[in-house]
C-alpha positions in Angstrom: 5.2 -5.6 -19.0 4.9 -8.1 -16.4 3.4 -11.8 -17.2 0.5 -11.2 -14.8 -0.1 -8.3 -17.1 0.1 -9.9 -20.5 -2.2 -12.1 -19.2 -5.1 -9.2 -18.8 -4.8 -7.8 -22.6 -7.0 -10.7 -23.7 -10.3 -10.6 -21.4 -9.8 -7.3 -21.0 -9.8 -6.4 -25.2 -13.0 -9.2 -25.5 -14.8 -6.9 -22.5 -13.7 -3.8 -24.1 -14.9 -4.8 -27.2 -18.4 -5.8 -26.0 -18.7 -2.9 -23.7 -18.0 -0.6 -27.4 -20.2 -2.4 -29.3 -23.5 -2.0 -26.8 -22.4 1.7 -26.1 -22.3 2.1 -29.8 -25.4 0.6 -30.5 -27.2 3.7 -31.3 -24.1 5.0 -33.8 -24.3 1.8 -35.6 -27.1 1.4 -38.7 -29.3 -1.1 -36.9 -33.0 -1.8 -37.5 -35.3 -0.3 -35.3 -35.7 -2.9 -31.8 -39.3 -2.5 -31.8 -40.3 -3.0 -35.2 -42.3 -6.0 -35.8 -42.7 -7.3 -39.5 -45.1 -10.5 -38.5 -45.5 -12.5 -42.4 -41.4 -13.1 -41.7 -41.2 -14.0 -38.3 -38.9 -16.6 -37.4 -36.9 -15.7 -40.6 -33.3 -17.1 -41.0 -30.6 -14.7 -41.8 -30.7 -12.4 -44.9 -28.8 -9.0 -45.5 -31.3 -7.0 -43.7 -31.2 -9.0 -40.9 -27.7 -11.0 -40.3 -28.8 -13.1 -37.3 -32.8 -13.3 -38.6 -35.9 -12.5 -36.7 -37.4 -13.3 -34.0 -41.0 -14.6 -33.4 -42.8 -10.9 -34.1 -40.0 -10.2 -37.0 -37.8 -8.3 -34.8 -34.0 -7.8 -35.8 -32.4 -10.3 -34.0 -28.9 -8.6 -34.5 -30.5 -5.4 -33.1 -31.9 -6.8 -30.1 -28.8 -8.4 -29.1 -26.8 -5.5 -29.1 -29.7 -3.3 -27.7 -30.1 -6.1 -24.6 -26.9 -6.2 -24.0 -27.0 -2.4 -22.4 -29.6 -3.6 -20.4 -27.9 -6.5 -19.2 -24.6 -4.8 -18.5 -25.8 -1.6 -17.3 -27.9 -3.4 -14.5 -24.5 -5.9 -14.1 -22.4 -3.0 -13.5 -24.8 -0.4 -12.0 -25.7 -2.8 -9.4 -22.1 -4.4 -8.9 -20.9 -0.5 -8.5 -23.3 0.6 -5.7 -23.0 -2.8 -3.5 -18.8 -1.9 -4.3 -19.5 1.3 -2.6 -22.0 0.5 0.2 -19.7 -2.6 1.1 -16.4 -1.0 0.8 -17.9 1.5 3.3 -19.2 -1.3 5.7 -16.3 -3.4 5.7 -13.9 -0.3 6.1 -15.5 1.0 9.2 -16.0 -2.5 10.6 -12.5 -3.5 9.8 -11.4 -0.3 11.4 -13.0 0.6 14.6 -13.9 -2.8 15.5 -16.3 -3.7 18.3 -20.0 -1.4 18.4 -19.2 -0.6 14.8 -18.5 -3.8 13.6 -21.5 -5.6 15.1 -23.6 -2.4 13.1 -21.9 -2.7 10.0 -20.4 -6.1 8.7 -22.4 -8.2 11.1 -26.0 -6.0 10.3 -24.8 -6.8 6.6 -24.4 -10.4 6.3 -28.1 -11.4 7.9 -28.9 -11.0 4.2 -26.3 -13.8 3.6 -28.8 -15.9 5.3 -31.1 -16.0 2.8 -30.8 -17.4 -0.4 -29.5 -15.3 -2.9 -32.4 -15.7 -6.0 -35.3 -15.6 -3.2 -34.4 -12.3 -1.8 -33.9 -11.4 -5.6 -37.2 -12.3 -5.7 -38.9 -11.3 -2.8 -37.8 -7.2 -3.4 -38.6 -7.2 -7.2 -41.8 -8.6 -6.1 -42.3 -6.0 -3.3 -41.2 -3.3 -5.5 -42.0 -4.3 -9.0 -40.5 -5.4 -12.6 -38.1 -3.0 -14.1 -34.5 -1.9 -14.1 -34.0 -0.1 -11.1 -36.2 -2.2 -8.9 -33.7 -5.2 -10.2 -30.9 -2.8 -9.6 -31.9 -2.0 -5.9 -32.4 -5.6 -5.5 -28.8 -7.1 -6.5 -27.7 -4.1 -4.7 -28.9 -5.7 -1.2 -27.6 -9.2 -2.4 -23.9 -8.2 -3.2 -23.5 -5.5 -0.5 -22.2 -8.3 2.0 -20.0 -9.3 -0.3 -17.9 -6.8 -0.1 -18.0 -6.0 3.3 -16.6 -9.3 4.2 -13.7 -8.8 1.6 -13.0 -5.4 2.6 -13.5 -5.7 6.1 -10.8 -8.9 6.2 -8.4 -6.5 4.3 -9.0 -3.5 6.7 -8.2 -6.0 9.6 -4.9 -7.2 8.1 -3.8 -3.5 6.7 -4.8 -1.9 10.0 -2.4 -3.4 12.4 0.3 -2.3 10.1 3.0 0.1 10.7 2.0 2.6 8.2 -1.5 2.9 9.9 -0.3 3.0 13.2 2.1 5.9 11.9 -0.9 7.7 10.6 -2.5 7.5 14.1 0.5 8.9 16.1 0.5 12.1 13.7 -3.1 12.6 15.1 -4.8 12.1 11.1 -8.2 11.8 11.3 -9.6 8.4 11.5 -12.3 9.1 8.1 -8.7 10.3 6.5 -6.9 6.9 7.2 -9.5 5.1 6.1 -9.9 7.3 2.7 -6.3 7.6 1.8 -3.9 4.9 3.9 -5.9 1.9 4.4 -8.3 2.1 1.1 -5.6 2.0 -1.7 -4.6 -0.9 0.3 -7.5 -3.0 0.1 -8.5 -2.5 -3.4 -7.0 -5.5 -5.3 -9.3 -8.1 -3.4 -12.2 -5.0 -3.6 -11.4 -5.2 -7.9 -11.4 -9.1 -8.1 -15.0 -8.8 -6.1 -16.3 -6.8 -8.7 -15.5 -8.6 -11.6 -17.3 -11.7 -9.5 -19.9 -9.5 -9.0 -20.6 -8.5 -12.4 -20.7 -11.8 -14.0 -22.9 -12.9 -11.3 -25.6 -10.4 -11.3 -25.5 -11.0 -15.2 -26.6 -14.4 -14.2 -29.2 -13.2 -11.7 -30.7 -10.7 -13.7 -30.9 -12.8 -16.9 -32.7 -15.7 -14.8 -35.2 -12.9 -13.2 -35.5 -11.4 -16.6 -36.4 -15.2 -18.0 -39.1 -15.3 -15.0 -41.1 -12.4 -16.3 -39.5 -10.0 -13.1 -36.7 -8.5 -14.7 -36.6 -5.8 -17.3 -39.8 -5.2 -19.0 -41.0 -5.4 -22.5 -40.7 -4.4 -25.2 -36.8 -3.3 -23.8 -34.5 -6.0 -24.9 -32.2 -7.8 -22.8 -30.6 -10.9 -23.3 -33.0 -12.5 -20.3 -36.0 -11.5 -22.4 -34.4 -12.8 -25.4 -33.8 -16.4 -23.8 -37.3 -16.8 -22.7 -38.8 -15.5 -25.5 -36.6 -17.8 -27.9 -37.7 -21.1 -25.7 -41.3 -20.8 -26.6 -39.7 -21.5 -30.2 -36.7 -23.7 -29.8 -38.0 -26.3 -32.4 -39.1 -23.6 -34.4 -36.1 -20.9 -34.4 -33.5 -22.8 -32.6 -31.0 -20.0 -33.4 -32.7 -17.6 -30.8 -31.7 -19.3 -28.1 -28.5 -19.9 -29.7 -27.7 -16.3 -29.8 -28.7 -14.5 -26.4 -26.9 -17.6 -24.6 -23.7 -17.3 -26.7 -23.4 -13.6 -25.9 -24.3 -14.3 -21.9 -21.9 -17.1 -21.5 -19.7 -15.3 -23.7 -19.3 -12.1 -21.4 -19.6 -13.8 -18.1 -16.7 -15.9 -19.2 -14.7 -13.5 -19.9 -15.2 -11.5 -16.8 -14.4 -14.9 -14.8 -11.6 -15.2 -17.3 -10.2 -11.7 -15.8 -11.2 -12.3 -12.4 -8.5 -14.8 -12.3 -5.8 -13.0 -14.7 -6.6 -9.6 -12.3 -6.5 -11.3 -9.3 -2.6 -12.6 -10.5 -1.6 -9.4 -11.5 -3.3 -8.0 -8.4 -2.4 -10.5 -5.7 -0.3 -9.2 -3.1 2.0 -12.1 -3.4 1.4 -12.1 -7.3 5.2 -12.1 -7.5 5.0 -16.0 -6.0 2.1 -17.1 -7.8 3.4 -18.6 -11.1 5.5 -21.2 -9.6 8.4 -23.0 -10.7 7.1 -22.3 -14.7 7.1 -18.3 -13.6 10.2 -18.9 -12.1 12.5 -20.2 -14.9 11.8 -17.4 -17.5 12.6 -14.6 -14.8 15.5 -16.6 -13.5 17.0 -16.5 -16.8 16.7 -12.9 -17.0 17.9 -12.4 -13.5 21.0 -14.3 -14.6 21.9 -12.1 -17.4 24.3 -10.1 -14.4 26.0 -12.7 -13.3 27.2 -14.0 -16.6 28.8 -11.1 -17.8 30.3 -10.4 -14.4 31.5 -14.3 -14.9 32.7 -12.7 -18.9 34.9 -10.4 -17.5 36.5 -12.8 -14.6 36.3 -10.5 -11.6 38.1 -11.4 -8.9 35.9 -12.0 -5.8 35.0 -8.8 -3.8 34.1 -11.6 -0.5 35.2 -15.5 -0.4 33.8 -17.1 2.5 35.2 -20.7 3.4 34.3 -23.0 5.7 32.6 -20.8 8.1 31.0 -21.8 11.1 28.8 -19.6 13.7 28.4 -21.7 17.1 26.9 -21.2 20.8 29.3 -22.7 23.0 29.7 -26.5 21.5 26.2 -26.2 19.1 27.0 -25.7 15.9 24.6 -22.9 13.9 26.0 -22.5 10.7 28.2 -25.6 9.7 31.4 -24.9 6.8 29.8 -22.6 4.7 31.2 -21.6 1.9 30.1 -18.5 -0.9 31.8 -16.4 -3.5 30.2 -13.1 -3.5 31.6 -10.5 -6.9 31.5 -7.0 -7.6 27.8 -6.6 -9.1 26.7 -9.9 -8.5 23.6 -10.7 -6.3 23.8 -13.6 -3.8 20.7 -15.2 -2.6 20.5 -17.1 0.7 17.5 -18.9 0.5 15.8 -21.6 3.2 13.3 -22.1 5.9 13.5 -20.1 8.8 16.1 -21.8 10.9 17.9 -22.4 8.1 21.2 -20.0 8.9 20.8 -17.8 6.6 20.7 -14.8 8.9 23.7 -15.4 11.6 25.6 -16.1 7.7 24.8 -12.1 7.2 25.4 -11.3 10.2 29.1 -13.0 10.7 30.1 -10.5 8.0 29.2 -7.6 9.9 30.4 -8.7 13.3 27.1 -8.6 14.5 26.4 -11.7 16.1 24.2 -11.9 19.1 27.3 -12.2 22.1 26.6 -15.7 22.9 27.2 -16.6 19.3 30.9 -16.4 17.9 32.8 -17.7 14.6 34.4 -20.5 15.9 35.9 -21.5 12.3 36.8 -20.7 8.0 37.4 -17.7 6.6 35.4 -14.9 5.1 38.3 -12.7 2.7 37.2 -9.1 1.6 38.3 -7.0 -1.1 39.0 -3.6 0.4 38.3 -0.5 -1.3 42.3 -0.2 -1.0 42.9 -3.0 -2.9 44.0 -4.8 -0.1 42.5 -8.4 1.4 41.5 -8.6 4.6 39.6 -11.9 6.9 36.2 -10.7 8.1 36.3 -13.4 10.7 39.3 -12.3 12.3 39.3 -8.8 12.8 38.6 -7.3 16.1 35.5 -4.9 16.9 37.3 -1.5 16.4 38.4 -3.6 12.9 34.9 -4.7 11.9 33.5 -0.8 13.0 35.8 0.8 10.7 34.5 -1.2 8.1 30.5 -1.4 8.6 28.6 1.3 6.9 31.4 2.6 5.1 32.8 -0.8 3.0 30.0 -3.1 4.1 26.3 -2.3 5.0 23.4 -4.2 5.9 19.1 -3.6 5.3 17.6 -5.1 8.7 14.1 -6.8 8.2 12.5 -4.7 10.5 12.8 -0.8 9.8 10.8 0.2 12.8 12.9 -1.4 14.8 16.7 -0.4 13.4 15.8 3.2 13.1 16.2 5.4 16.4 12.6 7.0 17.5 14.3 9.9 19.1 16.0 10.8 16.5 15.0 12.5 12.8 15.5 10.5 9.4 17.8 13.1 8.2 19.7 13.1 11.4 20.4 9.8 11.3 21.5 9.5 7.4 23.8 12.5 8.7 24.8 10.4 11.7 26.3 7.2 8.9 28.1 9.8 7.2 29.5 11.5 10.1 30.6 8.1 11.2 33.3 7.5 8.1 33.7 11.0 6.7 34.0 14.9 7.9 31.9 17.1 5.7 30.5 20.4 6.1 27.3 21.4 7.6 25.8 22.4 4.4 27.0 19.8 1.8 26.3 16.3 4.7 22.7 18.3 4.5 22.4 18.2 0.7 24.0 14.8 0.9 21.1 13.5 3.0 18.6 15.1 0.7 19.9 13.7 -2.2 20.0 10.7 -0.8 16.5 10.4 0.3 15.5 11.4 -3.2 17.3 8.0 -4.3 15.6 5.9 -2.6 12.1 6.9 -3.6 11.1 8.9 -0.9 8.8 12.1 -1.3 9.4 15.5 -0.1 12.8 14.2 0.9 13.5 17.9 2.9 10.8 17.1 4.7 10.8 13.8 5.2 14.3 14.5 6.5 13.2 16.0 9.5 10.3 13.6 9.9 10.8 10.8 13.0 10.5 7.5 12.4 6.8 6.9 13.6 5.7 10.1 11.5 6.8 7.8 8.1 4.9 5.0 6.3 6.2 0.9 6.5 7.6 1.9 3.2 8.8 4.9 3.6 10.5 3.6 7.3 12.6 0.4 4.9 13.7 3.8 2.5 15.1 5.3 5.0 17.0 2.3 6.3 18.2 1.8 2.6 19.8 5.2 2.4 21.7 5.1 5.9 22.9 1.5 4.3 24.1 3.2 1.1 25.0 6.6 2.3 28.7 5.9 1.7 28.2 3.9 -1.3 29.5 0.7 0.2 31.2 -2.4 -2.2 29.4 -5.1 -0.4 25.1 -4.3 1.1 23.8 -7.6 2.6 19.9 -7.3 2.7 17.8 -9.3 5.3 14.9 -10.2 4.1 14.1 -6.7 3.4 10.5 -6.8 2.4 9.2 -9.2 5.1 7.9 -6.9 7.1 5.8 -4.5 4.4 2.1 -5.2 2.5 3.1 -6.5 -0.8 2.2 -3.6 -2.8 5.4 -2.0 -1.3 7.4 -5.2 -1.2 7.3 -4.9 -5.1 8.7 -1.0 -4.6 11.1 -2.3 -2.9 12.5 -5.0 -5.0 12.5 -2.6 -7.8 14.5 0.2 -5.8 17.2 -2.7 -5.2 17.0 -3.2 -8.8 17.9 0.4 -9.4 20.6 0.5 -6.7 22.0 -2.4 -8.5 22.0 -0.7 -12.2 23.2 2.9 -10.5 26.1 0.7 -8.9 27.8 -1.9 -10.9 30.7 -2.3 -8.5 28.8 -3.0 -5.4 27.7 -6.5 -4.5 25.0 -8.2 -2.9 23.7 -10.9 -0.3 20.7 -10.8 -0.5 18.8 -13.2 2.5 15.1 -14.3 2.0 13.1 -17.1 2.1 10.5 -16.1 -0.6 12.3 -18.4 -4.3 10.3 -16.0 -6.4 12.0 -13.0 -4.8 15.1 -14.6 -5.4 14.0 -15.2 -9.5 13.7 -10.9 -9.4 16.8 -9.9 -7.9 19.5 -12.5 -7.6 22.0 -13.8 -10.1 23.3 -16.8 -8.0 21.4 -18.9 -5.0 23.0 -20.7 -2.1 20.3 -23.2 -1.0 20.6 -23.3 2.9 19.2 -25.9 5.8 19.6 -26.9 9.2 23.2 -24.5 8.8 24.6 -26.3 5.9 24.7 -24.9 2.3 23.1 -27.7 -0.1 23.2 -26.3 -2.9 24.7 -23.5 -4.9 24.8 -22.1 -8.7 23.6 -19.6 -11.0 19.6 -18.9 -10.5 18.6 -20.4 -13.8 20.3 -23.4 -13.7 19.2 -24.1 -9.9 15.0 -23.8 -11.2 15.3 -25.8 -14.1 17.3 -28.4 -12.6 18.2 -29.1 -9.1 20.1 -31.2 -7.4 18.9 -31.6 -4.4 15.9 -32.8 -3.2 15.6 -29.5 -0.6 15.7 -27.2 -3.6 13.5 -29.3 -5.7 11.0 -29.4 -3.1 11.0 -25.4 -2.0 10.4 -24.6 -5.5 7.6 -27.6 -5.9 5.9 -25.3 -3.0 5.6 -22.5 -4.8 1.9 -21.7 -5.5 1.4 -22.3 -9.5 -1.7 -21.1 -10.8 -4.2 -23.8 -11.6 -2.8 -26.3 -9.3 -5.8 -27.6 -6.7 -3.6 -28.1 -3.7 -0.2 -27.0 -2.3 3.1 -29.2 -2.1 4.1 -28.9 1.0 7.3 -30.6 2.6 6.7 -32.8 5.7 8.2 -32.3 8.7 10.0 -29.0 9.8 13.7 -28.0 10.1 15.7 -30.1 12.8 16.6 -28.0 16.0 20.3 -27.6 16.5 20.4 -29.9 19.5 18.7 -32.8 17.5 20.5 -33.2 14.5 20.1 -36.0 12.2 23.3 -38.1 12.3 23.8 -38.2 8.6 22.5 -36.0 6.0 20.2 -33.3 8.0 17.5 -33.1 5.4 17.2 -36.7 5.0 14.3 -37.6 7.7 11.8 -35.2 5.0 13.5 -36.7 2.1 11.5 -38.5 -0.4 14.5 -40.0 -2.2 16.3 -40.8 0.8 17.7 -44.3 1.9 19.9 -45.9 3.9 23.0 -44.4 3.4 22.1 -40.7 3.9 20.9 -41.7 7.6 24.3 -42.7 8.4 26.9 -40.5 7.0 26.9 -37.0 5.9 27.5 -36.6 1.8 30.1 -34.7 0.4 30.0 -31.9 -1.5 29.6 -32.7 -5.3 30.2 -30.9 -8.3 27.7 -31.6 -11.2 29.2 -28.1 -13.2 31.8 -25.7 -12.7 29.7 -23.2 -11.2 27.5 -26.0 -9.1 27.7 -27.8 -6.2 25.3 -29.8 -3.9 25.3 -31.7 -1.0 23.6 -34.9 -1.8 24.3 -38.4 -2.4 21.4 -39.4 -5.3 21.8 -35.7 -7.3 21.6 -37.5 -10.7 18.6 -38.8 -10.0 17.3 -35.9 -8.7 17.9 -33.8 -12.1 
């Protein structure tokens, strides 16, 4: 179970349990609501009557439980039917945009205008006291609500790939909306509701407590709080009692608001920060230290490699160890390298860009060594997607729209190996049916535009792996999908890595808490240059560089009011700072690291880090 998760079991058991014990109410052995016993009103607490009486003799226990299905059943009846009025407002708005929109979201938040307990007011009055009128009436307060969240999500899912996919096949807009784009929108459309819900529990005790709410002789905890102020210095422990049990409820459905929009949050993944980070870091580690146990030789060394266009230098003397079932990170900014690294090893360098320096040594299936950087094209081809594979960013984009999925897992295999028409088509399927997708025998003869985001980046994965390469370098792999697949994703790498010990990994990203998931060590890159490099544990709890220490300060932590952010932006490659290239947003620089460039330290055996001041910045 995830933290985000954990986090849920204790609002959710404290609604649970209040939700069983006013359903229960008429199971349980409680006096009669409505009987009065005047010559002991205002009685304190007894065995008959464990909370006392109220000011005709009522069970005070009884009423409490009792009100509370008023209160909640108008909380939820009311948050329910705005959920489903707004959803359908901000899914057409969001959707088909222009006429529509105006009709829908627009028509919808006039009632925004107004002030929320006035309109409240001004429809109860029109229509009466009582449940339903109070129902109808939180109903038209909350409705815009969610049309705003839902229509904001419907404008970000709907540009997406996966929509657009839906489109091309000709699917009905109603069914896109129904099955594609509503699934997608119903994290923020959950968090609403349990906003909702503890608001109208507000609203309707307050109308309740102005004599236009639910009406006597039905309990609710409204009634109960205006009854009990007539006698506060009689009976203080009447108020006491409804106000515990209103506060009590609404904080917990506040209380799961927050843990549900954590667990719900499409980047819930990144919101713990560097505390979140640390624990699954150390888990995440737990690879790389028994491939360290059993002293592997490296399966890629790279040394001192450097990717230039003509005299500018890109990627300045990098150097990584990559071994067999080990996961390498390459974290940084955009800018930062990390991608032209990747794509040295796979000779796939834009032509203007050429290794103009170092070494990158692979371990060959053969047993033999070879220098990445060195080898010719027909070298490098016979190599790529057989030995060494690559995940592209962009799925849409790598796959060929004229040509069918199956067709071109067939077309990888083809490439490296001769089979027969019958076994390369079981091959295919079986390999679709790895990665997670659906139908795989008919998705095999699907085209690209006829799949979803997800399904696209699956595909892609199984032409990477089709001939079960030693060494899959991912690039940023997940960017480009809606975070409910992004965690799919990650967890399909996961498997690939458990299904294949041998194979290694780079995996490039900018996103720290991706890297706490899936990687065992990080290289830390900026402005070309690796700064920093170790085992992922060790780099969250303590880095030594101020780069490092700042990316993981920016991760969202929850409970934090504002965002660290780090000044400045990433140097372009014809400006470069003359001395140490991060030291114009450093806060620890000084004099030093604007004039010469700091060597490599070593502060472990499996560390390093380029800075001058890395004590101090442990």
């Amino acid at each position: 179970m995830s933290p985000a998760a954990r986090k849920l079991i204790l609002p959710a058991t404290i609604i649970a349990l209040i939700v069983l014990t006013v359903l229960a109410a008429p199971l349980l052995p409680l006096a009669d609501v409505r009987a009065m016993d005047i010559p002991h009103r205002f009685a304190g607490p007894s065995g008959a009557h464990w909370l006392g009486q109220d000011e005709f003799g009522r069970d005070v226990l009884a009423r409490l439980i009792w009100g509370g299905q008023a209160s909640l059943f108008i909380a939820v009846g009311s948050a329910l039917a705005a959920a489903v009025i707004g959803a359908a407002l901000g899914l057409l708005g969001g959707y088909f945009r222009g006429v529509v929109e105006l009709l829908t979201v627009r028509a919808a938040e006039i009632i925004l205008c107004l002030p929320p307990l006035l309109l409240a007011l001004l429809v109860v009055t029109i229509l009466g006291a009582g449940t339903w009128p109070l129902i109808l009436a939180l109903t038209i307060l909350y409705t815009p609500n969610y049309a705003r969240v839902v229509y904001a999500a419907t404008q970000q899912v709907r540009g997406l790939d996966f929509v657009t996919a839906q489109r091309a096949m000709g699917t009905h807009p109603l069914t896109i909306l129904v099955r594609t784009i509503l699934p997608n929108v119903m994290p923020p459309l959950l968090v609403q509701m349990s906003l909702v819900i503890a608001s109208a529990m507000v609203i309707e005790s307050g109308l309740s407590f102005l004599g236009l709410g639910v009406v006597p002789p039905t309990p609710s905890w409204g009634l109960m709080i205006r009854a009990a102020r007539s006698a506060m210095e009689v009976a203080p422990m009447l108020l006491v009692w409804p106000s515990l049990a209103l506060a009590g409820t609404i904080l917990a459905f506040n209380l799961l608001c927050d843990r549900l929009q954590s667990a719900l949050d499409p980047r819930s993944i990144t919101a713990g920060g560097a505390l979140w980070l640390r624990p699954r870091a150390r888990r995440a580690t737990a690879a790389a230290m028994a491939a360290a146990a059993a002293d592997k030789a490296p399966l890629l060394e790279i040394g001192e490699l450097s990717v230039a266009v003509r005299e500018l230098e890109l990627v300045r003397r990098v150097s990584l160890t990559v071994r067999p079932g080990e996961t390498l990170a390459l974290v940084g900014e955009s800018g930062s390298g990390k991608t032209l690294t990747g794509l040295a090893m796979t000779g796939l360098l834009p032509d203007a860009l050429h290794v103009t320096g170092g070494k990158a040594l692979y371990a060959r299936r053969d047993g033999g060594r070879i220098d990445l950087a060195a080898l010719d094209e027909d070298g490098i081809r016979r190599l790529r997607g057989d030995e060494i594979s690559m995940v592209f960013q962009d799925a849409a984009a790598a796959l060929n729209p004229v040509l069918r999925i199956g067709d071109q897992v067939a077309e990888a295999i083809r490439a490296h190996h001769a089979l027969d028409a019958a076994t390369l088509q079981n091959r295919v399927v079986d390999l679709l049916r790895h990665v997670g997708i659906p139908d795989p025998e008919r998705r095999a003869r699907a085209y690209p535009h006829e799949l979803s985001g997800g399904q696209r980046q699956r595909a892609m994965i199984a032409v990477a792996i089709a001939n079960n390469p030693r060494l899959l370098i991912a690039d940023e792999p997940t960017t480009a999908l809606d975070p409910t697949i992004q965690a799919q994703i990650l967890q399909l790498f996961a498997q690939l890595k458990r299904d294949t010990p041998e194979m290694g990994m780079i995996f490039v990203t900018h996103d720290l808490a991706v890297v706490a998931e899936i990687a065992d060590r990080v290289a830390v890159m900026y402005a070309g240059e690796v700064v920093e490099e170790g085992p992922v544990s060790e780099i969250f709890a303590r880095p030594h560089h101020p780069y490092t220490a700042a990316l993981i300060a920016s991760v969202p932590e929850g409970g934090s009011e504002r965002l660290v952010a780090i000044p400045g932006a990433v140097p372009s490659p014809h400006a470069m700072p003359q001395g140490c290239r991060f030291a114009p947003r450093c806060a620890h620089a000084e004099a030093r690291c604007g004039e010469s460039v700091p060597e490599i330290a070593r502060p472990a055996a499996d560390r390093i880090t380029r800075c001058f001041r890395w004590e101090e910045v442990a």
